[in-house]
ZAMARGU-4260 file (C-alpha; in steps of 0.2 Angstrom, whole numbers, plus 5000, padded with zeros to 4 digits):
<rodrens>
0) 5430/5958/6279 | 5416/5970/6279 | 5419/5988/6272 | 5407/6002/6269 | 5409/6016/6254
5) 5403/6031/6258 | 5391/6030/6271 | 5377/6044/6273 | 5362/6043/6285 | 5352/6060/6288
10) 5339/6061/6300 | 5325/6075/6297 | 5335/6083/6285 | 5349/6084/6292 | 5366/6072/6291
15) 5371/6062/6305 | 5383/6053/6294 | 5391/6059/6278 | 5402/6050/6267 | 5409/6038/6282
20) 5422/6023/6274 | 5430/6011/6285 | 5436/5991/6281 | 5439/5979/6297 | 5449/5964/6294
25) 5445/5947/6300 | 5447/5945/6318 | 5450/5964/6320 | 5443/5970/6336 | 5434/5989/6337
30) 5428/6003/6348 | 5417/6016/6341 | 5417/6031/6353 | 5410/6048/6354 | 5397/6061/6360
35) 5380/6057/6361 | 5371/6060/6345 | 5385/6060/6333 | 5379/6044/6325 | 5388/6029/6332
40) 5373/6018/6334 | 5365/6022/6317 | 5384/6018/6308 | 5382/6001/6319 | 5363/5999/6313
45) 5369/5999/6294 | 5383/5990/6296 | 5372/5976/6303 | 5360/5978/6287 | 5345/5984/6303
50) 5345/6003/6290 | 5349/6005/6274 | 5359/6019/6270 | 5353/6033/6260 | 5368/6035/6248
55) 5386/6022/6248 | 5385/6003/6250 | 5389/5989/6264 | 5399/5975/6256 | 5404/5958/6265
60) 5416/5946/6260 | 5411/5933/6260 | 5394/5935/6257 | 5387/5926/6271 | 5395/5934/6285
65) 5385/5939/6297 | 5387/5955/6308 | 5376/5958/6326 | 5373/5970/6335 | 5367/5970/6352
70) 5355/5983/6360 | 5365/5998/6372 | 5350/5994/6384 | 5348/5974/6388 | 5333/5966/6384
75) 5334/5950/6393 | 5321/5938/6397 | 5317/5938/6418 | 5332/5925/6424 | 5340/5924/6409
80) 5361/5924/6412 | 5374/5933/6402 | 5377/5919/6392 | 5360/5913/6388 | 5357/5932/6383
85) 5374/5934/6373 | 5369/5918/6364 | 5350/5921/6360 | 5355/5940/6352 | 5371/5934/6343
90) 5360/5921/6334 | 5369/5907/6342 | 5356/5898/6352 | 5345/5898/6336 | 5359/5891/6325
95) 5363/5879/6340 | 5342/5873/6340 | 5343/5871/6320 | 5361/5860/6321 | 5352/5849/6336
100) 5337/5848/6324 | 5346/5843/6310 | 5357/5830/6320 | 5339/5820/6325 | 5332/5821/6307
105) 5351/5816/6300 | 5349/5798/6312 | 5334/5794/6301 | 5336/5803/6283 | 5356/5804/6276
110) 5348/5816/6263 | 5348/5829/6276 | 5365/5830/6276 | 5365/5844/6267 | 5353/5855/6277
115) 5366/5850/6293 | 5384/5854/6285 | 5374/5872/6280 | 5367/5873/6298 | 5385/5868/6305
120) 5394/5879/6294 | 5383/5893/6300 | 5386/5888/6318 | 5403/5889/6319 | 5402/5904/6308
125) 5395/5912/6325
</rodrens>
């Protein structure tokens, strides 16, 4: 689950979001919508942990879930597909290169099995 208390972000002394409170579920799906400037993409920012809010708290249960959050304008590499893309900004590709690293070194040293179940748990996490 991950909630926010009371979420207030002000920009230039003035408040683009005050006292905002919302919970998702696991496997809840959303749409935030709005006019431009009402503060969707800075409630998305701190919900990601990319700002700190300036008063209220994230919280995520458990504490290793992980939220992204991809730009509104793409950023991909020159020939890079959608699912290259998706997987390089979810963090997917990275977990996927630290599990196929961990899979070589676990052939010649079982006392990495550690290091892989935490890389495998991460994986599927995403």
């Amino acid at each position: 689950m991950l909630s926010a208390s009371s979420i207030s972000v002000g920009r230039g002394g003035r408040p683009v979001l005050e006292s905002v409170s919302l919970s998702v579920d696991a496997g809840a799906r959303l749409g935030v919508v709005g006019a431009n400037g009402v503060g969707k993409s800075t409630l998305l920012r701190v919900l990601a942990g990319l700002e700190a809010p300036e008063t209220g708290r994230v919280e995520r249960a458990p504490a290793s879930l992980q939220v992204a959050l991809l730009a509104q304008e793409a950023d991909a590499d020159p020939g890079e597909g959608l699912l290259a893309y998706l997987a390089r900004r979810t963090g997917v590709a990275a977990a996927g290169a630290d599990l196929d690293r961990l899979t070589a070194e676990l052939a010649g040293d079982p006392g990495a099995l550690d290091a892989y179940s935490e890389a495998l748990d991460r994986f599927v996490a995403l």
